[in-house]
N, C-alpha and C positions, 0 to 999 in steps of 0.2 A: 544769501540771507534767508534764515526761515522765515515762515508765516504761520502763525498758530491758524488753523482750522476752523470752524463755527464746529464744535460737539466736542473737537480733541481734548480730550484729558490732558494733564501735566505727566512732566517724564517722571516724578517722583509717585503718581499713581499708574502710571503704564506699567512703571518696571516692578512695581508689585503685584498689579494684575497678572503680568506674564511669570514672575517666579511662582506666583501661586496655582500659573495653569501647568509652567511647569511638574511641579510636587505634586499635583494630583495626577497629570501622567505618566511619572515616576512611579509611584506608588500602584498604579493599574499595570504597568507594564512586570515588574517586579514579579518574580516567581521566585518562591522560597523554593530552596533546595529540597530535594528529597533523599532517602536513600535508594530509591529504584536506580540500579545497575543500568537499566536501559535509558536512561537522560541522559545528555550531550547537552554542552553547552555549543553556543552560536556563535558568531563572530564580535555580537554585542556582547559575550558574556552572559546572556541570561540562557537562563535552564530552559529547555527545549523536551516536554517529554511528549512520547512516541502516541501519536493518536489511536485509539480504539478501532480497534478493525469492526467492518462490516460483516462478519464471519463470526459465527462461534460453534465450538465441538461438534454441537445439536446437529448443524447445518448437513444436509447431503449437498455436495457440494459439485458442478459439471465445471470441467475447464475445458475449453477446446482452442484447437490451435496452438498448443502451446508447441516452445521452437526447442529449444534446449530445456525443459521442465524444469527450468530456475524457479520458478514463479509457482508450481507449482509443491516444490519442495520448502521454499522459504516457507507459504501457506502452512505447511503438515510444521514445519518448526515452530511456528508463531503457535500454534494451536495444539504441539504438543501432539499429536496425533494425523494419522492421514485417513483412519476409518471414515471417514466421509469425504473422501475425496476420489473424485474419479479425470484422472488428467488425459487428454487425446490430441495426437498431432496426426498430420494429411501424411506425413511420412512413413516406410515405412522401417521398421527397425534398425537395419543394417545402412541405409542412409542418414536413418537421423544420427548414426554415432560416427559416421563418415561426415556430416557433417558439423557436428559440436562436440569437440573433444570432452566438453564436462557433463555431455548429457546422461550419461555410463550413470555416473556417480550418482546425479538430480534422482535419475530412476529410482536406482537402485536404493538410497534413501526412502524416495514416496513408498516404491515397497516394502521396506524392511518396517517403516511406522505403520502398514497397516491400509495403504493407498492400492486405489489400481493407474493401470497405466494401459491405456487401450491405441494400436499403431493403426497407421490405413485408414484413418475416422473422416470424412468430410462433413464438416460441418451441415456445409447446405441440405444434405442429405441424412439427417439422425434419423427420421423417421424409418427406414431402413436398416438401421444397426438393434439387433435382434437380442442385445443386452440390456438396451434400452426401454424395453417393450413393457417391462414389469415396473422397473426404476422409476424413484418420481425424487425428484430434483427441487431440495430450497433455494441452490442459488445456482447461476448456469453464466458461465463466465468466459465470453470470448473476451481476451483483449485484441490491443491495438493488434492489427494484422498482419503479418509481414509480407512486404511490397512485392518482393523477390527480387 
């Protein structure tokens, strides 16, 4: 057995309170399509487009650590260019491609857009790397580390 409430509304103004809170979250939720090539929809079906990177041309740009220079090659794609990028792992050459079969490719990519790619680099220790001396750096980007 119900019991109406002391405040409760009727079910014939609830159920139009909630269709109407409905349609206004519909409505905020809703993304018109675009023609950008780069949207993807989601699993709800709605359009999903690609966030604003932190990064732009202008940028000189330090990545260190990087493991197979994925990250740093996606970076020169997103931006069209690698002129401002300078990518460095603790590796040195001949291990890093003994150990990441696609790093070959990542490289050789950053360099051909225009990147450098510097091997042997320990972070801890930049103030030591004799490239660096002149270089002055908008963005300086270690990511997540790897554990080993």
């Amino acid at each position: 057995m119900r019991q109406r409430l002391k405040g409760r509304v009727g079910k014939t103004k609830l159920k139009n309170a909630l269709n109407k809170l409905f349609q206004e979250n519909a409505k905020k939720k809703t993304i018109i399509p675009s023609t950008n090539s780069k949207t993807k929809k989601t699993h709800n079906n709605h359009i999903q487009r690609p966030k604003k990177l932190p990064y732009h041309d202008y940028d000189t740009i330090l990545l260190l650590g990087e493991g197979n220079f994925s990250f740093a090659f996606s970076l020169a794609r997103q931006l069209k260019s690698a002129e401002g990028i300078t990518a460095t792992c603790l590796d040195s050459e001949s291990i890093l491609f003994e150990k990441y079969e696609d790093a070959a490719e990542n490289v050789e990519g950053i360099i051909e857009m225009g990147g450098k790619v510097l091997y042997e680099i320990d972070c801890t220790l930049l103030s030591s790397v004799k490239s660096f001396k002149k270089e002055k750096f908008t963005k300086i980007i270690f990511n997540f580390p790897h554990a080993g």
